[in-house]
C-alpha positions as CSV (number, residue, x, y, z in Angstrom):
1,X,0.0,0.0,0.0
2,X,2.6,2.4,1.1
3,X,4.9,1.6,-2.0
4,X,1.8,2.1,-4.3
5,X,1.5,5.1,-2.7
6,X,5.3,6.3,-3.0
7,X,5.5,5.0,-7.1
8,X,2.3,7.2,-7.6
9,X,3.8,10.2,-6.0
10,X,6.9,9.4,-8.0
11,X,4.8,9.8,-11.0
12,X,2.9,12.1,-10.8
13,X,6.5,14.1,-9.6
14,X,8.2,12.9,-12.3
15,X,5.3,14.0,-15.1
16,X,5.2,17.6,-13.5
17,X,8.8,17.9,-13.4
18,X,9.0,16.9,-17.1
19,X,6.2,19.2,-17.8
20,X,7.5,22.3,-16.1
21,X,10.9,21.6,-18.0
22,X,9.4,21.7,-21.0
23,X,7.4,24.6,-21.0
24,X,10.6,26.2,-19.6
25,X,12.6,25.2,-22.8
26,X,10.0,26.1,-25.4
27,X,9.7,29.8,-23.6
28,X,13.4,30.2,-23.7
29,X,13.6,28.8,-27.0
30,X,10.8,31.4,-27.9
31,X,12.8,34.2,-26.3
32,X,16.2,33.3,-27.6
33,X,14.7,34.0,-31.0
34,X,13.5,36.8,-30.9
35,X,16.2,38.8,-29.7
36,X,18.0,37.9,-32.8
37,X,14.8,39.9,-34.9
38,X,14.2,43.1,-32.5
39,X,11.8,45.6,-34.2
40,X,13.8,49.2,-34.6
41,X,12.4,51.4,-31.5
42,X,13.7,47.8,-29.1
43,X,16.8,47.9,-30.6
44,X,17.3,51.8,-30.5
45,X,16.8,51.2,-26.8
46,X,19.4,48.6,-26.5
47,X,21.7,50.3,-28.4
48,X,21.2,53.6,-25.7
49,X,21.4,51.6,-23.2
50,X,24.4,49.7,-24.1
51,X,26.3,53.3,-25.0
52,X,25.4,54.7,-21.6
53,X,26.9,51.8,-20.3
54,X,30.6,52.6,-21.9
55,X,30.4,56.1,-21.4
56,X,29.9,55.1,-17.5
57,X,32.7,52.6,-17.3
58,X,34.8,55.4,-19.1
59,X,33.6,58.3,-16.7
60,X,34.0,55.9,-13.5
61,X,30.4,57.5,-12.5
62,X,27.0,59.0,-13.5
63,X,27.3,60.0,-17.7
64,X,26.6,63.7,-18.3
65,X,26.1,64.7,-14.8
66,X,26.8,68.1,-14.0
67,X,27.8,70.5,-10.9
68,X,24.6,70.7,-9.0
69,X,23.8,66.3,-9.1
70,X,27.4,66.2,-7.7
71,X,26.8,68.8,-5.0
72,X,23.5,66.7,-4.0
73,X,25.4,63.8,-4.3
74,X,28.2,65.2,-1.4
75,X,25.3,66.8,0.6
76,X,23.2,63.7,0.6
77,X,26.4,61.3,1.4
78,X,27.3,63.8,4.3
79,X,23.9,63.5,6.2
80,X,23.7,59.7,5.5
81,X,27.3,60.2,7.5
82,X,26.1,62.0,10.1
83,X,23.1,60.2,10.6
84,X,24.7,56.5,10.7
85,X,28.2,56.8,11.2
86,X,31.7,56.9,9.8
87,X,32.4,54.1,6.6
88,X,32.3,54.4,3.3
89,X,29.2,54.8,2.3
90,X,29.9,54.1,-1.7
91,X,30.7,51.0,-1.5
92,X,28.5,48.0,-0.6
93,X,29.5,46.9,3.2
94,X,31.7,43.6,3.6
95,X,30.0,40.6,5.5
96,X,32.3,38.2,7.4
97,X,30.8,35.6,9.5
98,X,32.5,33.3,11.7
């Protein structure tokens, strides 16, 4: 009964699993196709996006940002200071559990 019981389960995990993968693969197999064939106003995007990202990497920072984001950027950094402390407060904090 109980062995019935656990091949059934077994089954009906296996025919889910199977089904889920499926679906999985056709979807990606779906998406993985149409990035090949973007339509113009998706691929302008893309191609903004992916300029903005080299102009950043090159700048080391925000692209085209002038004076004043830079003075709101020290202002805002310097009350975050006050208000929690001395660290760096640009760089993500460093976990070390023992």
């Amino acid at each position: 009964m109980i062995l019935r019981q656990i091949l059934r389960l077994s089954s009906l995990f296996h025919s889910t699993v199977s089904i889920h993968l499926r679906r999985n693969i056709g979807l990606s197999a779906i998406v993985f196709n149409r990035t090949k064939e973007l339509d113009p106003v998706q691929k302008l995007f893309l191609d903004k996006i992916r300029e903005y990202n080299t102009k950043s990497k090159q700048a080391g920072g925000p692209v085209d940002a002038g004076p004043d984001f830079q003075k709101d950027m020290n202002e805002s950094l310097a009350r975050l200071q006050r208000a929690y402390g001395e660290g760096d407060l640009t760089k993500f904090p460093e976990f070390k559990f023992e």
